[in-house]
C-alpha positions in Angstrom: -6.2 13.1 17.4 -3.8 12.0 14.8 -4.8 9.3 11.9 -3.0 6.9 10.4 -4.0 4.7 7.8 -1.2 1.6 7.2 -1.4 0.6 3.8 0.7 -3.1 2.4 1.3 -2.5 -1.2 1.8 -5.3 -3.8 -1.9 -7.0 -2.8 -2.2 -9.6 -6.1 1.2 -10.0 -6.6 1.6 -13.5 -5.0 -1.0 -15.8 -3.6 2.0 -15.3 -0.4 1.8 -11.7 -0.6 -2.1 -11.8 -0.2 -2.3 -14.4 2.5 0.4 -12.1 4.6 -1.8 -8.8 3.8 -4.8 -10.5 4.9 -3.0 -11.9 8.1 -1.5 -8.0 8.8 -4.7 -7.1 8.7 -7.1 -10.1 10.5 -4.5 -10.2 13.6 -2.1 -6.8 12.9 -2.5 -3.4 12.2 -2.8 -3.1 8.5 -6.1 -0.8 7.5 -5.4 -0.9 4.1 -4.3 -2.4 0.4 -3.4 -1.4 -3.0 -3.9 -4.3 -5.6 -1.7 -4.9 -8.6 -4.6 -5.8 -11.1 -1.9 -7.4 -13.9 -0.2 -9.8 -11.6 -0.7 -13.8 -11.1 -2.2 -13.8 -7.6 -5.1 -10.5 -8.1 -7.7 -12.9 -8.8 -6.6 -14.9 -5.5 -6.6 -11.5 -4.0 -9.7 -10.1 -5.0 -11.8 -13.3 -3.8 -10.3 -12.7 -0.4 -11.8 -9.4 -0.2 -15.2 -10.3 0.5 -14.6 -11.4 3.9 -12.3 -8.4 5.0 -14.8 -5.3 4.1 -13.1 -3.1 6.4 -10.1 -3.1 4.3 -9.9 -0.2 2.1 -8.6 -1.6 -1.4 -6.9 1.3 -4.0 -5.0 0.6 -7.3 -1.2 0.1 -7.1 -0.7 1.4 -10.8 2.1 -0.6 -12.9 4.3 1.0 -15.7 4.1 -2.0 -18.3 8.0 -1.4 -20.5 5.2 -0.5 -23.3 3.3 3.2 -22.5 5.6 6.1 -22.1 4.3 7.8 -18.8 5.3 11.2 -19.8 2.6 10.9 -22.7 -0.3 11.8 -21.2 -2.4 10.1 -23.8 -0.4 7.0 -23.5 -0.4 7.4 -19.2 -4.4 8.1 -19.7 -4.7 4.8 -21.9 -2.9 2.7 -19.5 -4.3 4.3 -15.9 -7.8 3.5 -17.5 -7.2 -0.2 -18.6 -5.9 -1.1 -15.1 -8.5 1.2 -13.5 -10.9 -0.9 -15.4 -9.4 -4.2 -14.7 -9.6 -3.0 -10.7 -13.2 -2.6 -10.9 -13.5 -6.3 -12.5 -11.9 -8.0 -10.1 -13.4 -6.0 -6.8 -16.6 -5.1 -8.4 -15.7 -1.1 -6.6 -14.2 1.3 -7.1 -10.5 1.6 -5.9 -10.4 4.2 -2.4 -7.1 6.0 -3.1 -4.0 5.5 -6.7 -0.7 4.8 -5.8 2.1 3.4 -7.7 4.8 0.6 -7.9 7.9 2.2 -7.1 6.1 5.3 -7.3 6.3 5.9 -11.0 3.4 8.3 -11.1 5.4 10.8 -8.9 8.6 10.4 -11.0 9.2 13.8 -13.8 7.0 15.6 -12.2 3.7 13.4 -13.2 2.0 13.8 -10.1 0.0 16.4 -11.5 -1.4 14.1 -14.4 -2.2 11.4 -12.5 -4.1 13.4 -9.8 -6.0 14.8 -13.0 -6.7 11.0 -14.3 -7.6 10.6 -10.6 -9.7 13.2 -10.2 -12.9 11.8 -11.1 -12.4 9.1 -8.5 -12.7 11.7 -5.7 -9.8 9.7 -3.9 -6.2 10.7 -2.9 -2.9 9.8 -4.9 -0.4 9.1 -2.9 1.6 12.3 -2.9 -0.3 14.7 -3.8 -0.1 16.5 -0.4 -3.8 15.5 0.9 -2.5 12.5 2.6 1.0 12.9 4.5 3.2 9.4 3.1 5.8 7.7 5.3 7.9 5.1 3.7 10.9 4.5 6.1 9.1 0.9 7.2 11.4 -0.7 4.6 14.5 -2.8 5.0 16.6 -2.2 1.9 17.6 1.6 2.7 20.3 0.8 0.0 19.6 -1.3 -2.6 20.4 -4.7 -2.3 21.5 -4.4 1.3 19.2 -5.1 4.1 18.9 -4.0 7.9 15.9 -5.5 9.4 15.8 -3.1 12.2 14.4 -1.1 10.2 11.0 -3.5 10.7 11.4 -4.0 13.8 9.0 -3.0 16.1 11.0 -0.6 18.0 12.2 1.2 14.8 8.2 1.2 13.5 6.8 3.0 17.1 9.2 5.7 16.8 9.0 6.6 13.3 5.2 7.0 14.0 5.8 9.0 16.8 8.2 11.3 15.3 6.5 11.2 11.6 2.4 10.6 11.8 2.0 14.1 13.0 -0.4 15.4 10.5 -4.2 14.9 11.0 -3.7 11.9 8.4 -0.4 9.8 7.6 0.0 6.8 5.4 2.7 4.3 6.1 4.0 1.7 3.7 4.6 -2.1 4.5 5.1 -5.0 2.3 4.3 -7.8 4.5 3.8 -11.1 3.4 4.0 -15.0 4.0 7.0 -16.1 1.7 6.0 -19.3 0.1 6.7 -21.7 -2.8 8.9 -20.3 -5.6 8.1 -16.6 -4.9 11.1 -14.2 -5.7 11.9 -10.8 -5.2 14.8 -8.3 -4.5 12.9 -7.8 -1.3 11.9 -12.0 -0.1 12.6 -12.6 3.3 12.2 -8.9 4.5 8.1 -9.4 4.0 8.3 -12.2 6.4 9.7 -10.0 8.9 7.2 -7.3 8.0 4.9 -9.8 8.9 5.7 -11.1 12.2 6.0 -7.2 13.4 2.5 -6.0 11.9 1.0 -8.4 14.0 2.8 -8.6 17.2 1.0 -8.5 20.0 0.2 -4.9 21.9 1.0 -3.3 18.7 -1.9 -1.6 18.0 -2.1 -0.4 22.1 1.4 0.8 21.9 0.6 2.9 18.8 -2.8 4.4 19.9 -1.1 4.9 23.7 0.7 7.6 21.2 -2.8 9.9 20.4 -2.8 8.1 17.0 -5.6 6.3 15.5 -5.4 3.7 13.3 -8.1 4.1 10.1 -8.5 2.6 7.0 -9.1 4.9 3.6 -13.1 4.3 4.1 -12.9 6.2 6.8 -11.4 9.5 5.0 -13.8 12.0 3.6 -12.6 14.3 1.3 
């Protein structure tokens, strides 16, 4: 049996974002959440979490334009203070690290951060214990979208052809786009959206020998 854990990033970055996360997850196929602890909608987020226990929560680590990440005293200072700030706001501890634009896996940092990590007993993403898919994304070039590549038909069969490992992660951004929210990538999460939680999703995926999990229910 293969096991997939799909994971929205950017929970706490809008109170939109959060609403669509929890809504992927409620009525679509999301297992799984990593919470920006420095952005306007983490305290909306984290008093949503108490009603959605089986939705594993990890750290989406931010570069902040102050800390130089390839210091490891300065990416040590930083990891901690949002690590801390995480553990304020869910009152836990997070159940895997990943990054914003993946800037711990950027010049060759991976190693550090699964160091600063290490205590945690939880994966990073990328450090080769959980396999990471990431083509669930509609911007393949920047600034220029193709929203079959959310669509439902593109999402089975990169699942099929890429959660082949005993545990994958996949990547969405879903979200509900509301009030002033902006982003490069706006409308996209509203398309995210409507495909997490179409109906038969979740029959059409396990019809495949996948199962879908969240983090708490990887033991390392």
């Amino acid at each position: 049996m293969r096991h997939l854990v799909v994971n929205a990033d950017d929970l706490g970055l809008s109170p939109g974002v959060n609403a669509g996360i929890i809504e992927a997850h409620a009525n679509g196929i999301v297992t799984s959440a990593s919470l920006m602890v420095n952005r306007p909608g983490a305290e909306d987020a984290a008093g949503l979490l108490g009603e959605h226990p089986a939705l594993s929560i990890g750290l989406h680590f931010e570069q902040d334009g102050v800390h130089d990440l390839d210091d490891p005293a300065q990416a040590a200072q930083l990891f901690g203070a949002q690590l801390e700030r995480f553990r304020e706001l869910t009152g836990g501890e997070p159940t895997h690290i990943d990054s914003h634009h993946h800037v711990h896996a950027e010049n060759e940092r991976i190693e550090q951060f699964a160091a600063l990590a290490q205590p945690l007993g939880v994966p990073v993403r990328h450090d080769g214990r959980v396999a990471y898919v990431g083509g669930f994304w509609g911007q393949r070039e920047v600034g220029v979208t193709n929203l079959d590549y959310i669509r439902r038909q593109f999402l089975v069969q990169l699942i099929a052809n890429e959660a082949l490992g005993d545990i994958t992660e996949l990547a969405c951004h879903p979200a509900k786009v509301t009030g002033d929210f902006r982003s490069s990538y706006r409308d996209e999460r509203a398309v995210e959206l409507a495909t997490l939680t179409e109906p038969g999703l979740r029959e059409e995926i396990e019809a495949l020998g996948v199962r879908l999990v969240s983090y708490h229910e990887v033991h390392w």
